[in-house]
N, C-alpha and C positions, 0 to 999 in steps of 0.2 A: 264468621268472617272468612270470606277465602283470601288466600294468600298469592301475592303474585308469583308466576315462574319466573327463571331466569330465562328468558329468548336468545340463543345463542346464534339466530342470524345477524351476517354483519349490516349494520346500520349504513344504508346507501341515499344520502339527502338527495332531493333535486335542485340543482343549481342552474341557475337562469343567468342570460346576459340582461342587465338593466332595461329598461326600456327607451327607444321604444320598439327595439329588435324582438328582446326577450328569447333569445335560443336559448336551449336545453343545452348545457356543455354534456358532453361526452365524457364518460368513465375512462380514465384509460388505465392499465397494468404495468405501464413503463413510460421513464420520461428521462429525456438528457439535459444534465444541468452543469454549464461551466464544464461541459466535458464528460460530465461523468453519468452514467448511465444508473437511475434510480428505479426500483422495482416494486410492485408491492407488497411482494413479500420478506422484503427486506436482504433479498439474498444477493451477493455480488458475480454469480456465474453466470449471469445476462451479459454484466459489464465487461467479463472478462473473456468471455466469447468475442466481444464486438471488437475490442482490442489486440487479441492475439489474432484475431483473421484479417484485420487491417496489417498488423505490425509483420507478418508472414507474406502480405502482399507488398508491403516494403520492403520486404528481402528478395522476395524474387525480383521488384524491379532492380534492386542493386545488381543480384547475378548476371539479369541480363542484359546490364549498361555496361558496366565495369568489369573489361577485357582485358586486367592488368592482372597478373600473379602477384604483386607488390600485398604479402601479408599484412605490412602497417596501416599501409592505403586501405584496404578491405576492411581491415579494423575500424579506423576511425569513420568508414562511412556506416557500420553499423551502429559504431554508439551515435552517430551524426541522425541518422536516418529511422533506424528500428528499436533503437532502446530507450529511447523518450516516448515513444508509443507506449511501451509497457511499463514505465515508470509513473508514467503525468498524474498528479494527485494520490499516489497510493498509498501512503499515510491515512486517507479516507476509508480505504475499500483494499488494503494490504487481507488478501486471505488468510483462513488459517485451516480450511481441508487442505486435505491432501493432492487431490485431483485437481483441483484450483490452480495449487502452487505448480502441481505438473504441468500444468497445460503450460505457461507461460514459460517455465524453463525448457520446454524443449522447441520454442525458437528460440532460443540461447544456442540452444545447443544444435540447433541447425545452423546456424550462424557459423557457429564454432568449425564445422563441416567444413562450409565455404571458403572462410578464412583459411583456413587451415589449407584444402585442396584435399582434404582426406575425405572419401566418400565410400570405402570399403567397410563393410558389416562388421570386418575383424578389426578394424578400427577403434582406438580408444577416445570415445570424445570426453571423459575425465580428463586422460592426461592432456588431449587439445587445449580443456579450460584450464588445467595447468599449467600448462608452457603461457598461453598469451594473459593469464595473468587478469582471471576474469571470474570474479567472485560472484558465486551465487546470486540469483537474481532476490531469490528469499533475504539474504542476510543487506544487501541493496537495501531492500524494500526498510529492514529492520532498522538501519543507521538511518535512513531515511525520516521515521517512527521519531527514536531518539533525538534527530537534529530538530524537530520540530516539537519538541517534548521544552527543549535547550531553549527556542528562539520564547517559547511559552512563559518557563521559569524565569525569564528575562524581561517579559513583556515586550517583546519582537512583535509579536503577534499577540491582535484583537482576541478576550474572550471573554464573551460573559460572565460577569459575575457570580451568575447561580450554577452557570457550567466548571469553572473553575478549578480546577484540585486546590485542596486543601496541604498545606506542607502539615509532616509530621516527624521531625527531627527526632533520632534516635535517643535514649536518654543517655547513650556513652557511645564515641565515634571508635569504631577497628576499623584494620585493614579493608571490611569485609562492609563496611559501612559506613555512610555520608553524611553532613549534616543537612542534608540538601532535600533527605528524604521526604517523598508525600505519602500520605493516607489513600489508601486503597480501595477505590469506591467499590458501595457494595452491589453485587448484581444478581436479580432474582432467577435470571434468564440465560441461555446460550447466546443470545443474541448480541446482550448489552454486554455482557463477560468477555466479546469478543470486539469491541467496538474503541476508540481510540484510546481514552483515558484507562480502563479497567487493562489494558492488555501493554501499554506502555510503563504505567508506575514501576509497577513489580519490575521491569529489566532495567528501566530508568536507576531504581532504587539499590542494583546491585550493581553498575557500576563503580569502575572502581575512584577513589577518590579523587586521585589526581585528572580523572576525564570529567567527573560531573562537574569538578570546581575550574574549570578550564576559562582562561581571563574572556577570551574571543570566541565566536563562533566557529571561525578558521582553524584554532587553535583544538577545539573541543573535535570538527571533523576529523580532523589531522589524528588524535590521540584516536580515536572512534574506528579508526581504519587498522589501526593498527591491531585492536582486539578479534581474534577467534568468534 
């Protein structure tokens, strides 16, 4: 009896429009949905190209409208203008290379420049996000994660059933732990390990108590900001 191989090419159907057109659809390797830019290989440095060179072309038109020195005014037109660019949906597609995360903080940190009026090498754009008081766009993105982890455990937001987290309440509460706790899906993959649920629990779960049991969502932001 011979036995089959495994065929390790990928499986590409032909998909037809009904009739009585009948066109062949086109393959394609990338597609934007609700904003957010899907690939096929699953990767999010498509998406986050197409938004850091958008959100950097929303900086330069700010530079070159707004002919005021007014730091605060420069401020608010950047979160007004450039940082909902690089925020919108990123609970979905929040990176976790390194290069990723770079790329997007350093229009931050252009920004920071502008704002500031400091445009020398010897310049410290640390201290610039220091003085105006402008938290990492990463740790952003992570409350972000969190607030949307909150609105979940709440039933704020829609989720399927078979998607779901499961709660897993610790069997004795410390300082150090919730009762609020979930079960930590399992993941076979880099991929899934890095995707909403498997990468939120674990910070969700060490929260400290007083933020995960927080009565409001405003409430829960509010304690959220104030952590490291």
């Amino acid at each position: 009896m011979q036995l089959r191989t495994h065929d390790p090419t990928p499986y590409h159907p032909t998909i037809r429009v009904p009739a009585p057109r009948g066109q062949k659809l086109q393959e394609e390797t990338q597609a934007k949905y609700l904003g957010v830019t899907l690939t096929k290989d699953l990767k999010w440095n498509t998406h986050i190209a197409n938004i850091t060179t958008k959100a950097n072309r929303a900086l330069g038109f700010a530079r070159r409208n707004i002919k005021l020195s007014n730091k605060k005014f420069k401020a608010a037109a950047y979160k007004a203008l450039v940082r909902p660019i690089l925020e919108y949906a990123s609970p979905v597609w929040d990176p976790h290379t390194a290069e990723d995360s770079a790329s997007l903080e350093k229009v931050q940190r252009r920004a920071a420049r502008w704002v500031s009026h400091r445009f020398r090498q010897t310049s410290s754009v640390n201290n610039m996000l220091e003085d105006l008081e402008w938290p990492t766009l990463e740790s952003r993105r992570r409350r972000a994660r969190l607030t949307t982890f909150y609105k979940v455990h709440h039933d704020l937001v829609a989720v399927k059933s078979n998607h779901a987290p499961k709660p897993s309440p610790p069997k004795c509460t410390t300082r150090q732990t919730h009762a609020l706790s979930y079960e930590i899906p399992h993941s076979r993959t880099a991929y899934r390990q890095k995707t909403f649920f498997p990468r939120t629990i674990p910070e969700w779960n060490c929260l400290p108590v007083e933020t995960a049991t927080a009565p409001s969502l405003a409430s829960f932001q509010a304690r959220l900001a104030t952590l490291h």
